[in-house]
N, C-alpha and C positions, 0 to 999 in steps of 0.2 A: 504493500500500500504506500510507500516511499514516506514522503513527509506528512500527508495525510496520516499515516499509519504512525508514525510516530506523535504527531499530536491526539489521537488517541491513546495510544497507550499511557501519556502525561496526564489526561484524565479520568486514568485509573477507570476503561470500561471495557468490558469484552467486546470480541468479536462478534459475536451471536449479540449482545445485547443492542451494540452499532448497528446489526445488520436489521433487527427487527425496526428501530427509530427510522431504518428510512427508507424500509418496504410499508411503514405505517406514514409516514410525508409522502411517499409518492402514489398511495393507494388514496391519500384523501384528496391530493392537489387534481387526479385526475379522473376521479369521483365527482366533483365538485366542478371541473371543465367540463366534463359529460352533462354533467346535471343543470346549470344554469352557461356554461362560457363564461360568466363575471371574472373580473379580474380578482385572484386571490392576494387576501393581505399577507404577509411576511411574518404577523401577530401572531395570524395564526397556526401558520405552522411552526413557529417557537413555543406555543403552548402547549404543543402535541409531545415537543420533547419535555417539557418544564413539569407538565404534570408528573412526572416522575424521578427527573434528575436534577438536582441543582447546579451540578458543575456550568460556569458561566459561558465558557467558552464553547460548550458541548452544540447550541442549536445552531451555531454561523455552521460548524462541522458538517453536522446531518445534513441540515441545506445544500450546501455547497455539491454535496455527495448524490443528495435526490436529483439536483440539476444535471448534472454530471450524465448521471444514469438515463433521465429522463429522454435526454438526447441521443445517448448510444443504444438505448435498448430503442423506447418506443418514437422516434425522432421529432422531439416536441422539444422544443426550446421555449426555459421560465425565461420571458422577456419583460424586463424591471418597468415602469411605466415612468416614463419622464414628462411627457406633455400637462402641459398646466392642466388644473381641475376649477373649474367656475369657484369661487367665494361666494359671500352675500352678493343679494341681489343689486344691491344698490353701489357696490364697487365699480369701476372701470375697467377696458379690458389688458391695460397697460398692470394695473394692479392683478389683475387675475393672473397675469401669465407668471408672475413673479412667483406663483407657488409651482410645488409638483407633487403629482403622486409617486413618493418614492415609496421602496420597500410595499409595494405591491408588485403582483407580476398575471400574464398574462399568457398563454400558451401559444405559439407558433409550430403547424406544421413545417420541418424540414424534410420531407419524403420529396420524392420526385413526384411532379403534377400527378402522370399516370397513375404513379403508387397508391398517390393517397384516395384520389378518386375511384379505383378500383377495392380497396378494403378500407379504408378509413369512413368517405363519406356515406350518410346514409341517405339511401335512396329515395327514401320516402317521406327527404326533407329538401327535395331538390327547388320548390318552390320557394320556399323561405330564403333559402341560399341565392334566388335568383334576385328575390325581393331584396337583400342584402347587394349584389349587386348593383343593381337599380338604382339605391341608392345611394349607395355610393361614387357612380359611375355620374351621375347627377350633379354629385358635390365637386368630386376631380375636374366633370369638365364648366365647372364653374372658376374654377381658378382655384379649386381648395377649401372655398368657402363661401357657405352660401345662408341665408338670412330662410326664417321657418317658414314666412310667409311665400317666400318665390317658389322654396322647395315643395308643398305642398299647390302652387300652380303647377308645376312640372308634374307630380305623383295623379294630380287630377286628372293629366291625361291619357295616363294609363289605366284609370279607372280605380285609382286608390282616395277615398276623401276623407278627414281629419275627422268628420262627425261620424265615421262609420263604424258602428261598435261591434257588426254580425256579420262580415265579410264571410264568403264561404271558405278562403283558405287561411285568413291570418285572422279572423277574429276580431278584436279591437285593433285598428289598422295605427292609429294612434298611439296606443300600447308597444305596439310591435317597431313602431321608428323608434320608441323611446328602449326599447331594449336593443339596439344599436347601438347604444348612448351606455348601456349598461356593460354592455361584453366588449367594449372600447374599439368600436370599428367605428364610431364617431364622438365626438366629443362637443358639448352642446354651451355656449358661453351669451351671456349676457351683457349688451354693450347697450353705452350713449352713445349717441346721435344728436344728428339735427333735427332729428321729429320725435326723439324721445329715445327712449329702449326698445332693441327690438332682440331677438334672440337669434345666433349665427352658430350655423353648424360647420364642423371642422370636421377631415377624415382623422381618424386616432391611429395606436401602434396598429389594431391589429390590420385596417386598409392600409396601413403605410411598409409595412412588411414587405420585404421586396418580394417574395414568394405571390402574397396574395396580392399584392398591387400589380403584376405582372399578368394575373389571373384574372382580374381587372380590364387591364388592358385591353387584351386580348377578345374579353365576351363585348367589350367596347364597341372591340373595332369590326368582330362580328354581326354586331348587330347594326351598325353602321353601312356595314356592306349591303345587309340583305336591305335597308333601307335604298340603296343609292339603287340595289338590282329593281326591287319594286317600280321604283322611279321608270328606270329606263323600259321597262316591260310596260308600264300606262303610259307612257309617248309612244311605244313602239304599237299599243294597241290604236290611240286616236289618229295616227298616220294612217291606217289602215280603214 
């Protein structure tokens, strides 16, 4: 275990005892990815070891180790959240940016596109995933950022609208942009203006990821395509 191994052994804890602290961090951090995507706090996987060791230096360890793992076994990378988090409402966004979410983290596939698509993702979430697209492909070609109000023009025209609480695939469709906001594929801040406050939404880590912002891209510029072909087939039909 090299220097890892030796700073265990300075805090006087077995191997099996090591091993179980971070088969239990890495069975709750991706428990917890499965179960909601939300970015997980750093708290609380220090409390997973604390409940039962006091040694201080012991939870940077296990962590470090669950990370570690995470990525070579199941190729997920804990990625630390640096992007600012909204404050009070009534702050600026000069002030807002000045915090961060540290010591939380967030999960990024590292699989090759194919891989992860072929076992990873689930099939029978490919709508949501598209909806997740959508919106974010909205935000990017805004320039990065875009205000609640335009976005919510743009969503209308695909047939998504903000008062709609029974959609037949997302449900609370309002709900479902704000759990975007939750699993950090966007990030949601509250600014002044010259006609007041209005609220502007930002792409977060997990659209900014170069894996998935790539993936991004790409259903982008697919759908771009089939747009520009549509086009040229209804001139090529009124010529006729």
């Amino acid at each position: 275990m090299g220097t890892q191994g030796e700073a265990y052994s300075q805090i006087d804890i077995s191997i099996e005892e090591k091993d179980k602290l971070v088969a239990d961090v890495i069975r709750y951090i991706l428990f917890k990815y499965h179960q909601s995507g939300c970015p997980i706090k750093r708290e609380e996987l220090t409390s997973l070891v604390t409940k039962t060791y006091r040694q201080r230096a012991l939870p940077a360890l296990v962590i470090h180790e669950a990370r570690d793992k995470l990525l070579s076994i199941f190729g997920y990378e804990m990625k630390e959240l640096q992007r600012a988090r909204p404050l009070a409402t009534n702050q600026n966004r000069s002030t807002q940016q000045s915090q961060a979410d540290v010591k939380s983290y967030v999960l990024v596939s590292k699989l090759p596109s194919e891989v992860f698509q072929k076992y990873v993702v689930d099939k029978g979430n490919l709508k949501v995933s598209a909806f997740t697209f959508v919106v974010c492909g909205i935000v990017d070609l805004a320039g990065g950022q875009i205000t609640e109000e335009i976005l919510w023009q743009h969503l209308k025209r695909v047939g998504l609208y903000e008062t709609d609480q029974a959609h037949p695939v997302f449900g609370d469709v309002k709900q479902a942009l704000e759990s975007l906001v939750l699993q950090r594929f966007l990030q949601k801040n509250k600014v002044n203006g010259p006609e007041g406050n209005a609220l502007v939404y930002e792409l977060a880590e997990k659209a900014l990821d170069e894996s998935v912002y790539a993936r991004m891209k790409e259903y982008i510029s697919q759908n771009a395509n089939k747009e520009v072909q549509t086009g040229e087939d209804d001139e090529e039909e009124e010529d006729d």
